[in-house]
Biotite code that builds the C-alpha atoms (Angstrom):
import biotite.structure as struc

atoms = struc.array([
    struc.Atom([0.000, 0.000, 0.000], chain_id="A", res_id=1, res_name="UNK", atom_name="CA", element="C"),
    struc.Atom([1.219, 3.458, -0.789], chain_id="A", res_id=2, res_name="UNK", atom_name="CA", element="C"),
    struc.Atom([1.350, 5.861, 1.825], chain_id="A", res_id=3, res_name="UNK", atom_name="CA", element="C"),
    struc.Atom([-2.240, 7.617, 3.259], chain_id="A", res_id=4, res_name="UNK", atom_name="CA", element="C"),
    struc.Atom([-4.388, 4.071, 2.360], chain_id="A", res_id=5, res_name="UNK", atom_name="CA", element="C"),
    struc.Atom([-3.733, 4.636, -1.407], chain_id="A", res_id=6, res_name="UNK", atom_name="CA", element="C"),
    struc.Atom([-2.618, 1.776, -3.968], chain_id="A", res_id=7, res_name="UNK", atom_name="CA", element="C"),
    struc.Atom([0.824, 2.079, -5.791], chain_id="A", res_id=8, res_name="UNK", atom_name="CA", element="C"),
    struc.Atom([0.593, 4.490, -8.302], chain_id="A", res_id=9, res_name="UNK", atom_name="CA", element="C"),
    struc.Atom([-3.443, 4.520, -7.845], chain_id="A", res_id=10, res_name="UNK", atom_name="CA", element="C"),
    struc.Atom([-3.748, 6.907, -4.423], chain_id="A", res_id=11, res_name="UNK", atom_name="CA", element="C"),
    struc.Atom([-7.298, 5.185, -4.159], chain_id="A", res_id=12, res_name="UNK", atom_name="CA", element="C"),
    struc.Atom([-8.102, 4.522, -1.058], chain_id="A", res_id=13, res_name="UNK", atom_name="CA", element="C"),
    struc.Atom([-9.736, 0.984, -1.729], chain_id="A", res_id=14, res_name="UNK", atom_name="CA", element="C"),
    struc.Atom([-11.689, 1.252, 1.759], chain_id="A", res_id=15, res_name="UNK", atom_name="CA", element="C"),
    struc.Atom([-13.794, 4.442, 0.235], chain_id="A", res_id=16, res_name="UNK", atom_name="CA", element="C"),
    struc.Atom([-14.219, 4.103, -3.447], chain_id="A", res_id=17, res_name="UNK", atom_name="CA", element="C"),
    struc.Atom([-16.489, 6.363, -5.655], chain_id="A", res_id=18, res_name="UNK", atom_name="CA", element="C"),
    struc.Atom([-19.635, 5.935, -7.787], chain_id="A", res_id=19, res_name="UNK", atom_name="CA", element="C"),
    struc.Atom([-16.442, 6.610, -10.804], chain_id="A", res_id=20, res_name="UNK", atom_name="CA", element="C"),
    struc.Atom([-14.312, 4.016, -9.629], chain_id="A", res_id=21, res_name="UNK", atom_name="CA", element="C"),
    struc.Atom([-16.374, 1.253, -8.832], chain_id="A", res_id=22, res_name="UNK", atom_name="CA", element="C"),
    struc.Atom([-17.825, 2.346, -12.739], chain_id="A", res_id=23, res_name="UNK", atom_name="CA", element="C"),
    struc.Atom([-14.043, 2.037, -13.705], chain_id="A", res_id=24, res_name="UNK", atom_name="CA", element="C"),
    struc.Atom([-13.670, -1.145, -12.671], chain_id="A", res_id=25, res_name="UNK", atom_name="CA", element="C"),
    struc.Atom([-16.963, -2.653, -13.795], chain_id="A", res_id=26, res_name="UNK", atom_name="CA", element="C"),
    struc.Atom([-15.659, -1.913, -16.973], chain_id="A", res_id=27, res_name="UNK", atom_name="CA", element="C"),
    struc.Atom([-12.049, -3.144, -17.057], chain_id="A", res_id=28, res_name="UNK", atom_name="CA", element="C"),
    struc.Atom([-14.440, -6.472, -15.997], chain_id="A", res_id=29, res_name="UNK", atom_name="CA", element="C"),
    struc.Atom([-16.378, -5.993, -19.361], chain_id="A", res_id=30, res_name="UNK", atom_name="CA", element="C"),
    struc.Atom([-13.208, -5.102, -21.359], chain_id="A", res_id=31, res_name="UNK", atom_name="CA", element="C"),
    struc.Atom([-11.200, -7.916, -19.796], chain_id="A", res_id=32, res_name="UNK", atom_name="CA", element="C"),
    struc.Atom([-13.686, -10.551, -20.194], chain_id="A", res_id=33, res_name="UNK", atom_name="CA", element="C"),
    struc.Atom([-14.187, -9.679, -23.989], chain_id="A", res_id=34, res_name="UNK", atom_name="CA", element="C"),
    struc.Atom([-10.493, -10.658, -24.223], chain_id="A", res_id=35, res_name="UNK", atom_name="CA", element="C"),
    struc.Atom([-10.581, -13.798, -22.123], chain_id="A", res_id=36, res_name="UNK", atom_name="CA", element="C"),
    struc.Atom([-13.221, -14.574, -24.516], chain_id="A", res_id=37, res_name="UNK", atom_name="CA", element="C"),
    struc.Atom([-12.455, -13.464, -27.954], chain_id="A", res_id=38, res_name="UNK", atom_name="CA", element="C"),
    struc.Atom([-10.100, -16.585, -29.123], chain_id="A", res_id=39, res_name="UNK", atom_name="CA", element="C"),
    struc.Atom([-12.400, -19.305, -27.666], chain_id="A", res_id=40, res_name="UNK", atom_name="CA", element="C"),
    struc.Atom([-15.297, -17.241, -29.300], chain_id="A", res_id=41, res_name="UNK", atom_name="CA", element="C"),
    struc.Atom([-13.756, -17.222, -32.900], chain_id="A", res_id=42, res_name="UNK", atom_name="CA", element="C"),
    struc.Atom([-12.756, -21.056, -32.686], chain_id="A", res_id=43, res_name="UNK", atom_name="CA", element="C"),
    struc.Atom([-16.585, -22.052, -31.759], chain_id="A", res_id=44, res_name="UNK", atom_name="CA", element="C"),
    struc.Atom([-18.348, -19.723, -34.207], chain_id="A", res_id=45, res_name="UNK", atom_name="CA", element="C"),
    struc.Atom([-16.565, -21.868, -36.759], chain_id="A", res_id=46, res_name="UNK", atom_name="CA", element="C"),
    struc.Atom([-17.915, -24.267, -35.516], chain_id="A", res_id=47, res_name="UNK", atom_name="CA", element="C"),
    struc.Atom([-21.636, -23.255, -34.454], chain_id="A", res_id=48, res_name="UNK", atom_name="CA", element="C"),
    struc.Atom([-21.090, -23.496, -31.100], chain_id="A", res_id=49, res_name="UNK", atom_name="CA", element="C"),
    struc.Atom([-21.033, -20.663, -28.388], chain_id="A", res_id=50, res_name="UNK", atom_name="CA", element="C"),
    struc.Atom([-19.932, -20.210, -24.661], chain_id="A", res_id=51, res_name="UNK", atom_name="CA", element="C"),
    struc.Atom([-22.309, -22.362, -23.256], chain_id="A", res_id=52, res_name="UNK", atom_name="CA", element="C"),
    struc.Atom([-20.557, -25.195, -25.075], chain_id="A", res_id=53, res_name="UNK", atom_name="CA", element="C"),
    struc.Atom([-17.549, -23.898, -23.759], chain_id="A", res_id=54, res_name="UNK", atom_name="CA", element="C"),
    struc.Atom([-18.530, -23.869, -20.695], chain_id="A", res_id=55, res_name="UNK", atom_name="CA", element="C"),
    struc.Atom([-20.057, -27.421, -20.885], chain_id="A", res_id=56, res_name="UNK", atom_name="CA", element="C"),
    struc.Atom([-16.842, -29.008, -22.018], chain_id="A", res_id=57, res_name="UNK", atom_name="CA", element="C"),
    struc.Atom([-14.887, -27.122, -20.020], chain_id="A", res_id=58, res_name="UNK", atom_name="CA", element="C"),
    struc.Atom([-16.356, -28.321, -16.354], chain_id="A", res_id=59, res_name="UNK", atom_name="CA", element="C"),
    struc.Atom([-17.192, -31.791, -18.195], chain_id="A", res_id=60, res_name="UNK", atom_name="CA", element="C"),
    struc.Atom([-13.151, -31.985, -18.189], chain_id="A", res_id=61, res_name="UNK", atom_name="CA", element="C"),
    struc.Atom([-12.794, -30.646, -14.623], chain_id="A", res_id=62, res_name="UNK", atom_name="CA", element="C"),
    struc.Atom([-15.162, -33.270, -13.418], chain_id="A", res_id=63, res_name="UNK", atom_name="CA", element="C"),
    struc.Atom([-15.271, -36.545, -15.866], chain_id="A", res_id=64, res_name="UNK", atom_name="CA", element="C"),
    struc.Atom([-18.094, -38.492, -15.037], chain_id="A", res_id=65, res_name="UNK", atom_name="CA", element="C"),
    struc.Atom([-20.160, -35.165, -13.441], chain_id="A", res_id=66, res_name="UNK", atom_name="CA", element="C"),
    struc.Atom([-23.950, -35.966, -13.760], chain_id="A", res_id=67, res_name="UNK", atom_name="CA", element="C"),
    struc.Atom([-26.465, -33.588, -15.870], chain_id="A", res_id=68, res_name="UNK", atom_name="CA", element="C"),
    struc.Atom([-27.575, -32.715, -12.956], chain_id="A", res_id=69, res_name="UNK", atom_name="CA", element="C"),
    struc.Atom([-24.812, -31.451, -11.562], chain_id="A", res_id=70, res_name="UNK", atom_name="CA", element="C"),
    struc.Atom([-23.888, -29.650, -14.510], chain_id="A", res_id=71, res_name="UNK", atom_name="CA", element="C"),
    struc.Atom([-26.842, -27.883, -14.421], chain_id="A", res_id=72, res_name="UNK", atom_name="CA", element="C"),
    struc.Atom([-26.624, -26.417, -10.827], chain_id="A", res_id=73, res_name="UNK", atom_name="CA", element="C"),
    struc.Atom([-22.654, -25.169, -11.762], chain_id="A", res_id=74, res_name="UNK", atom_name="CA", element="C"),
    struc.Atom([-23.827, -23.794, -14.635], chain_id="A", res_id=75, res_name="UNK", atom_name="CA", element="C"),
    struc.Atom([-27.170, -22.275, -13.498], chain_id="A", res_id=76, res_name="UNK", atom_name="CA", element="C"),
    struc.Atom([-28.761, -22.624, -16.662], chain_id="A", res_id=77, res_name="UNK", atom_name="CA", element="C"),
    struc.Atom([-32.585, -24.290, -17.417], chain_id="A", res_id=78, res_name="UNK", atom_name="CA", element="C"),
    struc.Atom([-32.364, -27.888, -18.181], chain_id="A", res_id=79, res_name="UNK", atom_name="CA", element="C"),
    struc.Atom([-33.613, -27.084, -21.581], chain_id="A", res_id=80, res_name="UNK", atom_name="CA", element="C"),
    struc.Atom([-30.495, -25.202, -22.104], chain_id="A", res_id=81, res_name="UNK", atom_name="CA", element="C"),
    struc.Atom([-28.323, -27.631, -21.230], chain_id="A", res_id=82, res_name="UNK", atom_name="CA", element="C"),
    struc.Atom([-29.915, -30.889, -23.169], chain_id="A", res_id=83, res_name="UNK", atom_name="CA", element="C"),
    struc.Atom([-29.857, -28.515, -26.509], chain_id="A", res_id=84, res_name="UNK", atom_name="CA", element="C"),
    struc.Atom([-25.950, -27.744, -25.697], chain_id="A", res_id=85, res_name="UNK", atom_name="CA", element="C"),
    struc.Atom([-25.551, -31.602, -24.620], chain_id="A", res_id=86, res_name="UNK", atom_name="CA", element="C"),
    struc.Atom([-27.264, -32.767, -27.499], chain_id="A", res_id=87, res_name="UNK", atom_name="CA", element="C"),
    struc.Atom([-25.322, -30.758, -29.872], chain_id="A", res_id=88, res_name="UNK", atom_name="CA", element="C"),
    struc.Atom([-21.974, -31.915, -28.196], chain_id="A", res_id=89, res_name="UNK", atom_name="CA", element="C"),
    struc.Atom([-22.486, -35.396, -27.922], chain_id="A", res_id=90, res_name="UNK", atom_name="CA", element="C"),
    struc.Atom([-24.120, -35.624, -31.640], chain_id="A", res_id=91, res_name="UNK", atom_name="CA", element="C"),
    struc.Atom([-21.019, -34.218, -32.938], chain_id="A", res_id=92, res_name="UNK", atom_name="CA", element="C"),
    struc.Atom([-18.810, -36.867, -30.845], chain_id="A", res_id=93, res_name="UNK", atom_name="CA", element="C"),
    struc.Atom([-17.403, -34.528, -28.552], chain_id="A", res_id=94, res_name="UNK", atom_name="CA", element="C"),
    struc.Atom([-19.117, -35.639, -25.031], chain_id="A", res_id=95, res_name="UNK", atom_name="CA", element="C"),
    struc.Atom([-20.268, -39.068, -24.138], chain_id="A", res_id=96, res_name="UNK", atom_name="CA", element="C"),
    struc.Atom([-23.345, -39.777, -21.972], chain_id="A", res_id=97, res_name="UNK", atom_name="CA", element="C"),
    struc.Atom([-22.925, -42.971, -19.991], chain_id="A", res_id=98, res_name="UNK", atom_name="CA", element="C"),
    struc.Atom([-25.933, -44.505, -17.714], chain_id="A", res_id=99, res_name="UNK", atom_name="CA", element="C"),
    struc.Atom([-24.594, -44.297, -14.215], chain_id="A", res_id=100, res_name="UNK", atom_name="CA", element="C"),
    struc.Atom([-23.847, -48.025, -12.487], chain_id="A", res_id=101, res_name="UNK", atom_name="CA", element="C"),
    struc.Atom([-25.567, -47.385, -9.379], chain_id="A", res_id=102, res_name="UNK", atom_name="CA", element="C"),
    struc.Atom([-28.605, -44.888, -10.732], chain_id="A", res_id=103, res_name="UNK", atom_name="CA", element="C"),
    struc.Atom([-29.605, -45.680, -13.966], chain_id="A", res_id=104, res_name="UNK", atom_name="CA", element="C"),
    struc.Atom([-31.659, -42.596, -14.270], chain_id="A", res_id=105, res_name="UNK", atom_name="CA", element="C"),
    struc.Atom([-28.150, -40.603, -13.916], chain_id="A", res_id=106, res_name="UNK", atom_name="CA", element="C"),
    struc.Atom([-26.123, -39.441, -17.037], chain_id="A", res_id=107, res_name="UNK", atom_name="CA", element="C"),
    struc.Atom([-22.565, -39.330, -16.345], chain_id="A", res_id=108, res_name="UNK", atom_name="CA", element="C"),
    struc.Atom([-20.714, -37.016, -18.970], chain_id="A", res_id=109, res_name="UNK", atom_name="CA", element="C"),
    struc.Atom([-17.333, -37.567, -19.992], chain_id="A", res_id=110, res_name="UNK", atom_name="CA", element="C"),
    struc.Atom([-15.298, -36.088, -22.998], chain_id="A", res_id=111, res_name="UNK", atom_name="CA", element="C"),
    struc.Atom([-14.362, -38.299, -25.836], chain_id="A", res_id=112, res_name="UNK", atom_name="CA", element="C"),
    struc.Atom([-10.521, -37.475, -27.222], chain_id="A", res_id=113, res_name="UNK", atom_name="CA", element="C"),
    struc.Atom([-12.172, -35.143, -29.693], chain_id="A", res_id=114, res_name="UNK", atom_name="CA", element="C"),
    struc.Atom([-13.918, -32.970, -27.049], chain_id="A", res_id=115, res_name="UNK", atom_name="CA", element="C"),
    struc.Atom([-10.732, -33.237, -24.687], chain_id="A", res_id=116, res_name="UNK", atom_name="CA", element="C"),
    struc.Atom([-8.609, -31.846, -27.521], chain_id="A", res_id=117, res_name="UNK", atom_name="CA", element="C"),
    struc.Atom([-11.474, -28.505, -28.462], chain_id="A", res_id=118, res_name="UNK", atom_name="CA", element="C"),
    struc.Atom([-11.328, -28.071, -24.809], chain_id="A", res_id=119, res_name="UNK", atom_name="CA", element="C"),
    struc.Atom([-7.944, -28.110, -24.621], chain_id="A", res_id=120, res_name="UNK", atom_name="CA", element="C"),
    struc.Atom([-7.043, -25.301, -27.553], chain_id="A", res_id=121, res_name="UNK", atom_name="CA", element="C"),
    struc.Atom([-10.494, -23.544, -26.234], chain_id="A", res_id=122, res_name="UNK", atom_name="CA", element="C"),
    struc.Atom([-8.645, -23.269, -23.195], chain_id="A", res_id=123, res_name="UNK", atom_name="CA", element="C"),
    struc.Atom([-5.232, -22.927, -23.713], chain_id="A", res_id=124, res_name="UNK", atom_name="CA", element="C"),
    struc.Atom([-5.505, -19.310, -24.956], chain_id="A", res_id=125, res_name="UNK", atom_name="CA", element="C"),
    struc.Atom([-7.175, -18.352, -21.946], chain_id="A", res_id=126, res_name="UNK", atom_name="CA", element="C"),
    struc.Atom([-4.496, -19.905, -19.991], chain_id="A", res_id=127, res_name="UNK", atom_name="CA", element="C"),
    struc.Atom([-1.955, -18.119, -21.984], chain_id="A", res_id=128, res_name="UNK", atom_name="CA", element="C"),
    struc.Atom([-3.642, -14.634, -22.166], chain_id="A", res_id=129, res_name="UNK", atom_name="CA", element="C"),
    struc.Atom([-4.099, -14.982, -17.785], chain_id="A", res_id=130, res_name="UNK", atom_name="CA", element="C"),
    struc.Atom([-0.356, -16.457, -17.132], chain_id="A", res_id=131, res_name="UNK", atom_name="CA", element="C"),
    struc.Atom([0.592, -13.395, -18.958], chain_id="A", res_id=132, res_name="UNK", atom_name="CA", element="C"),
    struc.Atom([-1.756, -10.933, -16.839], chain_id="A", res_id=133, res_name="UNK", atom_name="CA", element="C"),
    struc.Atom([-0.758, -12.766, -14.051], chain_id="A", res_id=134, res_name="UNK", atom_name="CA", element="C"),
    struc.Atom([3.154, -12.498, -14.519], chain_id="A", res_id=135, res_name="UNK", atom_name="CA", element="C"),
    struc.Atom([3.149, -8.529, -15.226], chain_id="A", res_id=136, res_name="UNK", atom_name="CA", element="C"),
    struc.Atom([0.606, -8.177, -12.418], chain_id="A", res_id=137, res_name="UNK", atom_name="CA", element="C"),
    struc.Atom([2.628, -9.780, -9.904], chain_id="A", res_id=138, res_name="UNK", atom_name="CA", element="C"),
    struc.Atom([1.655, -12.304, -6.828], chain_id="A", res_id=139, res_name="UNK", atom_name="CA", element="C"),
    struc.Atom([-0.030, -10.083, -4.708], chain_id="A", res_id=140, res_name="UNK", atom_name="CA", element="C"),
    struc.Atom([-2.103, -8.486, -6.958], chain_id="A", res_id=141, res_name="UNK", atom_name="CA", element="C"),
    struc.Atom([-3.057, -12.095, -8.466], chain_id="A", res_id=142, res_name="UNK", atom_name="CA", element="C"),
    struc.Atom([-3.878, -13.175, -4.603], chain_id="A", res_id=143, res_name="UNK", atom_name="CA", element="C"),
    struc.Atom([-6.076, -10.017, -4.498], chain_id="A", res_id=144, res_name="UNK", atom_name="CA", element="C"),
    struc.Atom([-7.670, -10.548, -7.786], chain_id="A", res_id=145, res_name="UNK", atom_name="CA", element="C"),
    struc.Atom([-9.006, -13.577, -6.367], chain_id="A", res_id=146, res_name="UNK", atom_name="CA", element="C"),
    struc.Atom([-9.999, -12.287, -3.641], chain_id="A", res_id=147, res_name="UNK", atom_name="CA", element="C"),
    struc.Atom([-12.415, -10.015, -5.341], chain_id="A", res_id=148, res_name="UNK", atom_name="CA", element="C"),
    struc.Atom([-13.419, -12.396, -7.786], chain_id="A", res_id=149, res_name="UNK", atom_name="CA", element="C"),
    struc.Atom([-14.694, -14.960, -4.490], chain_id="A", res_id=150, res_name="UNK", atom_name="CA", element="C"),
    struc.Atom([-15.850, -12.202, -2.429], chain_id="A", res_id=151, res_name="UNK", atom_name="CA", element="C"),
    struc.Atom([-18.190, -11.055, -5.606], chain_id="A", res_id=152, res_name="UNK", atom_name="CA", element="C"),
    struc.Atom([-19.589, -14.713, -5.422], chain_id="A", res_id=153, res_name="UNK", atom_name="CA", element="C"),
    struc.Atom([-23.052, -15.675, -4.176], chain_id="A", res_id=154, res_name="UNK", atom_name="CA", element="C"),
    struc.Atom([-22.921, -17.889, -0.902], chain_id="A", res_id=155, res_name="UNK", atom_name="CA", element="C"),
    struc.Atom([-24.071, -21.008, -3.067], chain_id="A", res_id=156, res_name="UNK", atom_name="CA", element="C"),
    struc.Atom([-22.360, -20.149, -5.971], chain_id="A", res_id=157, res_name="UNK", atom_name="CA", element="C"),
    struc.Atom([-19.087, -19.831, -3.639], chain_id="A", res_id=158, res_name="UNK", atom_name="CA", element="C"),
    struc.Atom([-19.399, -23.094, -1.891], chain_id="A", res_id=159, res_name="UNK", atom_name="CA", element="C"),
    struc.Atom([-19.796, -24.750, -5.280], chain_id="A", res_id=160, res_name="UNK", atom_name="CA", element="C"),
    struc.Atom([-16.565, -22.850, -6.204], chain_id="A", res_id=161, res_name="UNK", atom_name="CA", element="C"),
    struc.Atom([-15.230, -24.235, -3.639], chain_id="A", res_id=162, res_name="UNK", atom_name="CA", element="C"),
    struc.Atom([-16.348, -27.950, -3.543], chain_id="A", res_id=163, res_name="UNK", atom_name="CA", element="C"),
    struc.Atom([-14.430, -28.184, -7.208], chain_id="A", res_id=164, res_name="UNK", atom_name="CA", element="C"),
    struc.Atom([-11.732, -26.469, -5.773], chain_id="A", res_id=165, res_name="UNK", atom_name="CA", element="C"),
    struc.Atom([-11.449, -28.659, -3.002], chain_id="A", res_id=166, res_name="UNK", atom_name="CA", element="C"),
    struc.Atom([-12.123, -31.403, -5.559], chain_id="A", res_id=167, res_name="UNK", atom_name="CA", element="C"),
    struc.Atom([-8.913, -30.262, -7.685], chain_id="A", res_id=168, res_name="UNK", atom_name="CA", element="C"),
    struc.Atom([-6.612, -30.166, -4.645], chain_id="A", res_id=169, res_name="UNK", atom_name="CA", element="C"),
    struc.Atom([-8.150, -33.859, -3.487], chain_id="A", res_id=170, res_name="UNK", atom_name="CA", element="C"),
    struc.Atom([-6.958, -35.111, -6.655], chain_id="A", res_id=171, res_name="UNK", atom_name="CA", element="C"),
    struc.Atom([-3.215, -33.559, -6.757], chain_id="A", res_id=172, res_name="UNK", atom_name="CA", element="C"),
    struc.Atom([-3.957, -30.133, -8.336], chain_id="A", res_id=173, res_name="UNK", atom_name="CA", element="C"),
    struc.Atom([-5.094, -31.794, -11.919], chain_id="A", res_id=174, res_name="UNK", atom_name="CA", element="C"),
    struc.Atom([-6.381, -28.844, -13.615], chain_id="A", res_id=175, res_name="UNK", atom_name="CA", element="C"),
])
């Protein structure tokens, strides 16, 4: 912290911010996330597809095996929603749904090597555009970037956060 409560270079205090700069940083969120999303974007309009597919695939990876329904409370989309973006994915061969062993009502998703290799350049651009932020931005202000990102979360959209973070570490830090 810079000296009087002010941020390096900033002076805001970050206790007492204005109507402005709250409005300043809503839209650096905006900005930033059309960036995050711009390469993903132009690799699924090629292919029909939009962020809800890359969402799907993307947590599909994070969790093979994840039910529907469990999909659909990370996502918080309908269930409509999600069977049109399921049925799209798993009629091009990109997602498999596999009756579950114990319920055979459940759908267990996993990605086929097609969908694991989309995700995988879907996401790899977004790795490469945040590893970049993150190096010029430094540890701290990555730790604090996080910070704000959890402490903007619902309650039951945090603890789901955290469940698949808690699931990552479980399983050695895999993704």
């Amino acid at each position: 912290m810079a000296e009087g409560g002010g941020t390096p270079g900033g002076g805001e205090n970050l206790l007492f911010l204005t109507d402005d700069q709250l409005r300043r940083g809503i839209e650096a969120m905006f900005f930033a996330y059309r960036g995050f999303t711009a390469d993903p974007d132009r690799i699924l309009a090629d292919m029909d597809y939009g962020r809800a597919h890359h969402r799907a695939l993307h947590f599909i990876n994070r969790m093979p095996g994840t039910t529907v329904t469990n999909l659909l409370a990370i996502l918080g989309v309908t269930k409509q929603s999600l069977n049109r973006v399921l049925r799209a994915l798993i009629d091009d061969g990109l997602v498999e749904s596999r009756v579950g062993a114990r319920d055979r009502r459940e759908r267990h998703l996993h990605l086929t090597e097609a969908g694991a290799a989309l995700e995988r350049t879907l996401s790899e651009a977004q790795r490469a555009r945040m590893r970049a932020a993150y190096r010029a931005a430094g540890p701290e202000a990555v730790a604090g970037f996080r910070q704000v990102l959890e402490a903007m979360m619902d309650g039951e959209v945090r603890a789901q956060y955290q469940a698949l973070r808690d699931a990552r570490d479980a399983a050695g830090g895999r993704g």
